[in-house]
DRENROTOR-615253 format. One line per 2 residues: number of its first residue (from 0); for each residue z, y, x of C-alpha. Coordinates in steps of 0.001 Angstrom, whole numbers. Layout:
! DRENROTOR-615253
NUM> Z:Y:X ~ ...
***
This chain:
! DRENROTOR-615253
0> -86699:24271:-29443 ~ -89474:26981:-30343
2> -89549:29733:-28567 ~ -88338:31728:-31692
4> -85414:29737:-32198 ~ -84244:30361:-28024
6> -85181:33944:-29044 ~ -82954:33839:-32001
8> -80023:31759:-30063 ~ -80347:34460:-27224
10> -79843:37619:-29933 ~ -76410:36025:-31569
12> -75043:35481:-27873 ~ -75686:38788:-27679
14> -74554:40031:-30979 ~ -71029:37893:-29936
16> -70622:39535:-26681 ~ -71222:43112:-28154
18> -68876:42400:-30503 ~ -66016:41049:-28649
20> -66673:44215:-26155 ~ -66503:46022:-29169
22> -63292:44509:-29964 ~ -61883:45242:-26367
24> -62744:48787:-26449 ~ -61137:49037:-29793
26> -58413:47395:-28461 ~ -58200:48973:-24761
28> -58967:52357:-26114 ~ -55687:54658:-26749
30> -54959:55860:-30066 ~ -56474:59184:-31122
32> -53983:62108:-31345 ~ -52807:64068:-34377
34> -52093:67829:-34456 ~ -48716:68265:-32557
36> -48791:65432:-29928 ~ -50038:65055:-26418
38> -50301:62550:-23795 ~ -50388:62674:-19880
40> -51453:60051:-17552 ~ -49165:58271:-15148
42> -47037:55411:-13468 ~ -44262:53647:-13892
44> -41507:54195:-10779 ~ -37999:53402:-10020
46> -35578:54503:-7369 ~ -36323:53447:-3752
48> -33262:52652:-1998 ~ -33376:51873:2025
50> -30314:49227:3202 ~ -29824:50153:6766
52> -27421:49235:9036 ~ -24772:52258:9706
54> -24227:51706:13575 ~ -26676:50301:16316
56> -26919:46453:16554 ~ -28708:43086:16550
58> -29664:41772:12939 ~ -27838:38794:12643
60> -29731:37187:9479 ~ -31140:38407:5716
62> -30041:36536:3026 ~ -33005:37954:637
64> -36443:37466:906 ~ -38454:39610:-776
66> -39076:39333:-4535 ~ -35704:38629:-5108
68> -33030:40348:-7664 ~ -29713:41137:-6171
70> -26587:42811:-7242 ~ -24716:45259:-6934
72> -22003:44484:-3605 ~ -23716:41340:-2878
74> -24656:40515:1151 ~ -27697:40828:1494
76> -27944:40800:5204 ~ -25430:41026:8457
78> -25334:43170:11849 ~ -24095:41004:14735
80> -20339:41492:15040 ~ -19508:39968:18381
82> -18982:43510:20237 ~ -16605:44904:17390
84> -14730:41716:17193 ~ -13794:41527:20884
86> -12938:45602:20379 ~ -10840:44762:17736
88> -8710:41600:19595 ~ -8510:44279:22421
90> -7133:46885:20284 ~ -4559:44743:18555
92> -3231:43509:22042 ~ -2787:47726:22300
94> -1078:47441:19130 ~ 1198:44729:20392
96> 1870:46129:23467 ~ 2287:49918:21844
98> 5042:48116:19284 ~ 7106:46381:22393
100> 6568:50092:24128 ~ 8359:51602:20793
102> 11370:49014:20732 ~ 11921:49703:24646
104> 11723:53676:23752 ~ 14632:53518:21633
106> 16516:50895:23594 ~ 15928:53599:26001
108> 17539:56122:23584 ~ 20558:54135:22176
110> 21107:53925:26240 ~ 21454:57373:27555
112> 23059:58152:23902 ~ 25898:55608:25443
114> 25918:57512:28530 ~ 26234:60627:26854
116> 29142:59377:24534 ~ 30443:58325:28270
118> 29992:61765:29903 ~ 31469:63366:26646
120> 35213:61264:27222 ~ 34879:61785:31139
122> 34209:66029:30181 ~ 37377:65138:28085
124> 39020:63959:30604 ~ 38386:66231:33402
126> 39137:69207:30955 ~ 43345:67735:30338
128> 42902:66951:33905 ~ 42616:70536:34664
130> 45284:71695:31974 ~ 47899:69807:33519
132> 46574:71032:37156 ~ 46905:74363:36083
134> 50513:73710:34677 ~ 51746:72264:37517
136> 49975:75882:40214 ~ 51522:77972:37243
138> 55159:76411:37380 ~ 54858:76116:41488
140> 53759:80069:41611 ~ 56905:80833:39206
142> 58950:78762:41237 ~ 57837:78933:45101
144> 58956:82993:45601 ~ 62868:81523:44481
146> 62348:79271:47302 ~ 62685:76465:44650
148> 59799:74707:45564 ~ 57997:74695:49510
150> 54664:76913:49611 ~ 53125:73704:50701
152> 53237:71977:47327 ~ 52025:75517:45901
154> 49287:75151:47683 ~ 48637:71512:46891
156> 49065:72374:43459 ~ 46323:75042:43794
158> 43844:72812:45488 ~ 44481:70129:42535
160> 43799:72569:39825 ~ 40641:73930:41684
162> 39420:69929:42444 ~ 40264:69561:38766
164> 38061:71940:37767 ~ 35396:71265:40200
166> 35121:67638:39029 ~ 35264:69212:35263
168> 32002:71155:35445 ~ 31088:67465:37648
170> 31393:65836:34791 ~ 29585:68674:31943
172> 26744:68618:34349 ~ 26804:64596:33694
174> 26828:65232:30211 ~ 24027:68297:30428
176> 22178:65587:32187 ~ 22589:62343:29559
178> 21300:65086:26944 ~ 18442:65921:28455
180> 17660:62088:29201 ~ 18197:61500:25108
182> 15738:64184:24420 ~ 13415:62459:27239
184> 14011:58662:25786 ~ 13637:60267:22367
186> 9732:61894:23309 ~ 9055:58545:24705
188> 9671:57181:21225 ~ 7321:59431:19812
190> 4644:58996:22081 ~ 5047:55108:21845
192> 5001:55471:18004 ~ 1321:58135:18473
194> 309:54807:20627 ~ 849:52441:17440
196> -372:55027:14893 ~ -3569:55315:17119
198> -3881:51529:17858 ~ -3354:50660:14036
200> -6268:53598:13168 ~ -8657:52072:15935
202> -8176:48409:14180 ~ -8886:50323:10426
204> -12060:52092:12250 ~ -13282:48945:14333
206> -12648:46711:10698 ~ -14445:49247:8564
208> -17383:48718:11000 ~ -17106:45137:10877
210> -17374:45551:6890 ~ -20307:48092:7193
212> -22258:45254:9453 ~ -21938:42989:5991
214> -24745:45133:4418 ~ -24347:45010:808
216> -26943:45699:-2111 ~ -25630:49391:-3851
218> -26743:48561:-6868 ~ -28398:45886:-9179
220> -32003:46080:-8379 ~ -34990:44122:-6693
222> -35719:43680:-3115 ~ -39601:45175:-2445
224> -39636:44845:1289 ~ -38080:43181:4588
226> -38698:45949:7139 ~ -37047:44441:10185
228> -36313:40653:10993 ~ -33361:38623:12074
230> -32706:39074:15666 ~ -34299:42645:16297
232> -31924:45635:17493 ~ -31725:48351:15408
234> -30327:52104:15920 ~ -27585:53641:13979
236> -29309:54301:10185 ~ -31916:51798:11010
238> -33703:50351:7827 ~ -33432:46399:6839
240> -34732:46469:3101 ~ -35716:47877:893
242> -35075:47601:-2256 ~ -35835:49671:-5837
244> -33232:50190:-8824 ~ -34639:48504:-11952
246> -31734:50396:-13991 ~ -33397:53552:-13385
248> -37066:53029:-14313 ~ -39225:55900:-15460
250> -43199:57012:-15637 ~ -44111:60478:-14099
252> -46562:62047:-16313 ~ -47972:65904:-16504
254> -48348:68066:-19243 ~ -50614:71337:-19979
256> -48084:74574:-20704 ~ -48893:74863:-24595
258> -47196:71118:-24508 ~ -44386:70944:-22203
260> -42914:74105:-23012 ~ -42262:72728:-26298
262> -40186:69356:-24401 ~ -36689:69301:-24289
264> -34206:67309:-22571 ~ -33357:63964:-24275
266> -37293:64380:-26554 ~ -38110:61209:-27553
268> -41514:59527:-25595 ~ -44056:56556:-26212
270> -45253:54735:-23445 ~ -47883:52313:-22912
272> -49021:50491:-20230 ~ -52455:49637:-19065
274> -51930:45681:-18481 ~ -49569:45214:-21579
276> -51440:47867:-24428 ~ -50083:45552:-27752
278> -46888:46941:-26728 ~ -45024:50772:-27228
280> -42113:51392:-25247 ~ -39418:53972:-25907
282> -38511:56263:-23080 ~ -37113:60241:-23217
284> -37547:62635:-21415 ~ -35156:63110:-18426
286> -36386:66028:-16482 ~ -39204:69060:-17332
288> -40457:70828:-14815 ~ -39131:74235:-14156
290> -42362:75494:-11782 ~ -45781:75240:-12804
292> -48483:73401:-10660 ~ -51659:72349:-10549
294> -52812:68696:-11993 ~ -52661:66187:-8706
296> -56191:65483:-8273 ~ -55356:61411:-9100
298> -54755:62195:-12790 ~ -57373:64741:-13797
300> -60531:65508:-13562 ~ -61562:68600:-11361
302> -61880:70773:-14180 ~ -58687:70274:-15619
304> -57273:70814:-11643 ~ -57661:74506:-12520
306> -55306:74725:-15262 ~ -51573:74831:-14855
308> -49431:71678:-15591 ~ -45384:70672:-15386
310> -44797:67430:-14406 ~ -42422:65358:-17101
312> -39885:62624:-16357 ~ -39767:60088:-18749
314> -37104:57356:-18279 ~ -36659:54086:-20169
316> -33881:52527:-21615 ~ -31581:50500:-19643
318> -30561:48311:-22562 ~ -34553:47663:-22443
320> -35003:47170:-18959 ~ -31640:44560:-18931
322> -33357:42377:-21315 ~ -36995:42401:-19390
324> -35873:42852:-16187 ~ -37668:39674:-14949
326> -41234:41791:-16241 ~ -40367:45492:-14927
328> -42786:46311:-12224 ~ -43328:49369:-10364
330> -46788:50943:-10198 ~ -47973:50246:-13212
332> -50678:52628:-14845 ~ -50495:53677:-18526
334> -49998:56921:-21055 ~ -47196:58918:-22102
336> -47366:60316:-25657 ~ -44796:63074:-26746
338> -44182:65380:-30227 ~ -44566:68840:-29369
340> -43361:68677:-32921 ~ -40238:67328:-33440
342> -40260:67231:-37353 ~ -43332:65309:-37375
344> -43582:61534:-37612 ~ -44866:58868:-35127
346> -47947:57714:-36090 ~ -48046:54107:-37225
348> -50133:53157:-33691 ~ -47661:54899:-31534
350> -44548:52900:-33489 ~ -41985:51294:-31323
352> -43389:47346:-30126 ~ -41496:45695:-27703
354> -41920:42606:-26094 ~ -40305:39341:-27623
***
């Protein structure tokens, strides 16, 4: 080969890669904005969510390794139960032991309510006991001063009627007595049924913690990080995973005044994403801004630092995100273009283009 011809072969590589950088720029480069649009830089986020275990204990095992989708209510890792179990065998012996305590409480009460019906017939009887006693001193007195009847059986009639009545209020204090020992049986009932109440909330409390230590995913999402291991002791609120909600995916972006003032809740938004540009995803906006601020120095340039900006929440639709939720990432770079006029029409390079 001449050295014209290498010269010649070296000019159409280069003509080739110019062209194909060409190309790339074209490609790479967003798409110029008409009157009444904007676009703000930013990334795409979801939800962070922190599974931690609710009381202090050893980390059994995790059932999810990072990477990996989960669902909502499913176990994704377990608190070592040993403690609460033996707390709750001990509690249900107290439950046992609080229901024998309530049967003997009112065995207790049907008893002294059988001694009172017993002290109420012996009252009875003391009471005719002492009518007839008083008969018999009243028919003596009427008939000693005649000299019908000796002064001695008057006065053995008078000594019956007051023994009558002496064993009468006997027999009310009895009954005075079994009353009060009803009303004590009957407490005892109460406090054996407060026992039970208390030992059946204990086994609710101890269970609930049992089904705490089963920690379950809150909602359908992706697990980012393992931030302990198995076999580590945690404190109460102590993190396992972590874990973001792919249901609830959005890109931050900001926007000068003149352009977000003119946003509304629910405006519609194009987003595209630096590693995927062949594609335009819908999103809307889900939150403006109510306080100015200044640009965060990762988006703008120093200059544009000095002017005021409102940050924008664009989220994307969970219909979309269902159907690519294998490809949603977090972090992702890329552009958010809105209408700050609403009658105007998307322009044909910022028309909806979703993935197949």
């Amino acid at each position: 080969m001449t050295s014209s011809q290498a010269w010649l072969s070296r000019l159409a590589v280069a003509a080739v890669v110019l062209a194909a950088g060409y190309l790339a720029w074209q490609w790479l480069t967003p798409p110029s904005l008409p009157v009444g649009f904007a676009s703000g830089n930013g990334r795409i986020e979801a939800v962070d969510i922190d599974i931690s275990a609710k009381l202090p204990g050893r980390v059994k095992d995790i059932l999810v390794n990072e990477g990996d989708f989960v669902t909502a209510g499913q176990v994704v890792a377990n608190i070592d139960t040993r403690v609460l179990q033996a707390q709750l065998r001990e509690t249900r012996a107290a439950l046992d032991q609080a229901r024998i305590g309530i049967v003997t409480a009112r065995s207790h009460v049907e008893q002294r309510r059988a001694e009172k019906r017993a002290a109420l017939a012996l009252v009875a009887q003391r009471q005719t006991e002492v009518e007839a006693a008083r008969k018999r001193v009243a028919r003596s007195e009427e008939l000693a001063p005649k000299g019908n009847t000796p002064l001695q059986v008057l006065d053995d009639d008078r000594a019956r009627y007051e023994g009558a009545k002496a064993a009468a209020s006997a027999a009310e204090a009895q009954l005075a007595a079994s009353e009060a020992a009803i009303g004590t049986a009957e407490s005892q009932v109460i406090g054996a049924q407060a026992a039970h109440e208390a030992a059946l909330a204990t086994i609710e409390r101890i269970q609930a913690d049992i089904d705490d230590s089963a920690l379950k995913a809150p909602r359908d999402g992706r697990i980012q990080y393992r931030v302990a291991q198995p076999g580590e002791v945690l404190g109460a609120g102590g993190k396992v995973l972590n874990m973001v909600d792919l249901g609830d995916v959005y890109m931050t972006f900001f926007l000068p005044t003149a352009a977000a003032g003119r946003l509304a809740i629910g405006s519609e938004v194009r987003l595209i994403l630096d590693t995927a540009p062949q594609y335009v995803l819908p999103a809307r906006v889900t939150f403006v801004a109510d306080v100015a601020q200044f640009t965060p120095k990762t988006v703008e340039t120093s200059s544009e630092r000095l002017k005021l900006v409102f940050r924008i929440k664009a989220n994307i639709d969970k219909t979309l995100l269902d159907k690519n939720l294998g490809q949603v990432k977090t972090g992702l770079p890329g552009v958010a273009y809105v209408r700050t006029d609403p009658k105007l029409d998307w322009p044909a390079s910022l028309a909806v283009k979703l993935p197949p």
